[in-house]
C-alpha positions as a Python dict, from the first residue, in 0.01 Angstrom:
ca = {
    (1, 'X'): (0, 0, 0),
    (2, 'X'): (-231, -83, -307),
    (3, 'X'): (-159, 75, -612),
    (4, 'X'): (-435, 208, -836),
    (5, 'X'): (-388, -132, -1094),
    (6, 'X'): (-408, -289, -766),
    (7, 'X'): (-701, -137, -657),
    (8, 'X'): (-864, -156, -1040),
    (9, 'X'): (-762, -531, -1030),
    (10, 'X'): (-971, -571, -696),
    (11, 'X'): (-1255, -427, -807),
    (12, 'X'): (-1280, -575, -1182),
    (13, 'X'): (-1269, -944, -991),
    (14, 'X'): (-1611, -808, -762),
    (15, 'X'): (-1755, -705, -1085),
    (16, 'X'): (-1714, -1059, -1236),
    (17, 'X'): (-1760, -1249, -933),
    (18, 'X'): (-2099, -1072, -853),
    (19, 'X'): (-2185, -1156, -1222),
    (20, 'X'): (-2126, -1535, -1222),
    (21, 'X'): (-2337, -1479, -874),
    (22, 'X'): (-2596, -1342, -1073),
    (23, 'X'): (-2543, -1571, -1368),
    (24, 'X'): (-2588, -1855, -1134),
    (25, 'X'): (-2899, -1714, -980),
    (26, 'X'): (-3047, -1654, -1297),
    (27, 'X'): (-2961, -2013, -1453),
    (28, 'X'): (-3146, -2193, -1118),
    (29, 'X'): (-3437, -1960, -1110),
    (30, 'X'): (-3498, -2048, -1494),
    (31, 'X'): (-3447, -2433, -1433),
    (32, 'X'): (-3707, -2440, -1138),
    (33, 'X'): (-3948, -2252, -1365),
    (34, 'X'): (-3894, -2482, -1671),
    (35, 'X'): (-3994, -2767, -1431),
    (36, 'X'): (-4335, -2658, -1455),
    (37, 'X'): (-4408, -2585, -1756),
    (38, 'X'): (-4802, -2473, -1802),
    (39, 'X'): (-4873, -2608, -1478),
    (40, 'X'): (-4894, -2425, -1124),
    (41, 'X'): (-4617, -2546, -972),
    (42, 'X'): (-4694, -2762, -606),
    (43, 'X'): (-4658, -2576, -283),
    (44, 'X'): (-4272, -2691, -265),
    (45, 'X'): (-4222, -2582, -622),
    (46, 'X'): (-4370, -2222, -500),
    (47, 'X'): (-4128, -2219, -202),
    (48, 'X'): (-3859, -2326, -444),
    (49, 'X'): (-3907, -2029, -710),
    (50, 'X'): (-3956, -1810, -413),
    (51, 'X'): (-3626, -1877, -272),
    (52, 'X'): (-3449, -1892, -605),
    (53, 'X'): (-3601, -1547, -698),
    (54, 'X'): (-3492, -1386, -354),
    (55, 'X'): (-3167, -1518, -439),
    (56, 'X'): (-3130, -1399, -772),
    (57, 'X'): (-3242, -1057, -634),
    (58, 'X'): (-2952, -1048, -377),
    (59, 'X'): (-2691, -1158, -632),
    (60, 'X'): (-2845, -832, -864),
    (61, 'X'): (-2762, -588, -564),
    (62, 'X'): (-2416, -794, -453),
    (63, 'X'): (-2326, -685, -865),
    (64, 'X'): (-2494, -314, -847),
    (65, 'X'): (-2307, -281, -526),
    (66, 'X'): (-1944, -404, -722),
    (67, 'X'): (-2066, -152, -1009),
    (68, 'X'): (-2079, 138, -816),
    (69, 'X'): (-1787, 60, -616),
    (70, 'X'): (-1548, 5, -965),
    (71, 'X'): (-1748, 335, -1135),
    (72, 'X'): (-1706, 536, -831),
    (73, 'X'): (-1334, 470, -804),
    (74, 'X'): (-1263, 457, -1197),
    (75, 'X'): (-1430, 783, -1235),
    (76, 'X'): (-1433, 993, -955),
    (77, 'X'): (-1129, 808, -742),
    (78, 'X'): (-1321, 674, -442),
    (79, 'X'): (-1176, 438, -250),
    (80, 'X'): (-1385, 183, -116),
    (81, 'X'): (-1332, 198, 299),
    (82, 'X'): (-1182, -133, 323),
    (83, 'X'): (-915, -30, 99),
    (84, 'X'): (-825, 252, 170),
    (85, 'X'): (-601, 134, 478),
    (86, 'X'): (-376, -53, 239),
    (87, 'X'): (-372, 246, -79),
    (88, 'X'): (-259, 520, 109),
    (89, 'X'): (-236, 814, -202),
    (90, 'X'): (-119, 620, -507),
    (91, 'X'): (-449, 574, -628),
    (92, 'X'): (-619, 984, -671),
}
């Protein structure tokens, strides 16, 4: 069974890893951008920034998604699903 520090610990490493995901996603949408500076970029360049900005929009939901997991249990003690086999009632 988790404990709530357990369970805290869990969620704290979603929250970070979803924000070096975003970090990331960030970082490479900037770089493709400052490739082109002034200039419309060339039909690969387009598909490039595309794909970097639909990635960069998933890593901002994968992190909103972390955030209201971590707020919902820190504040209101809900368990996300897939750990609530292992916690039993240490953590309310």
């Amino acid at each position: 069974m988790l404990s709530h520090a357990e369970i805290i610990e869990i969620l704290n490493r979603d929250v970070y890893s979803a924000s070096e995901r975003l970090t990331k996603a960030r970082q490479k949408v900037d770089a493709i951008i400052s490739e082109v500076p002034g200039e419309l970029p060339q039909p690969d360049g387009q598909h490039r920034i595309m794909n970097a900005s639909k990635e960069h929009t998933k890593a901002m939901r994968v992190l909103e998604v972390a955030l209201k997991r971590h707020s919902g249990f820190t504040l209101n003690g809900i368990i996300p699903e897939e750990l609530k086999a292992n916690s039993g009632n240490k953590a309310g």
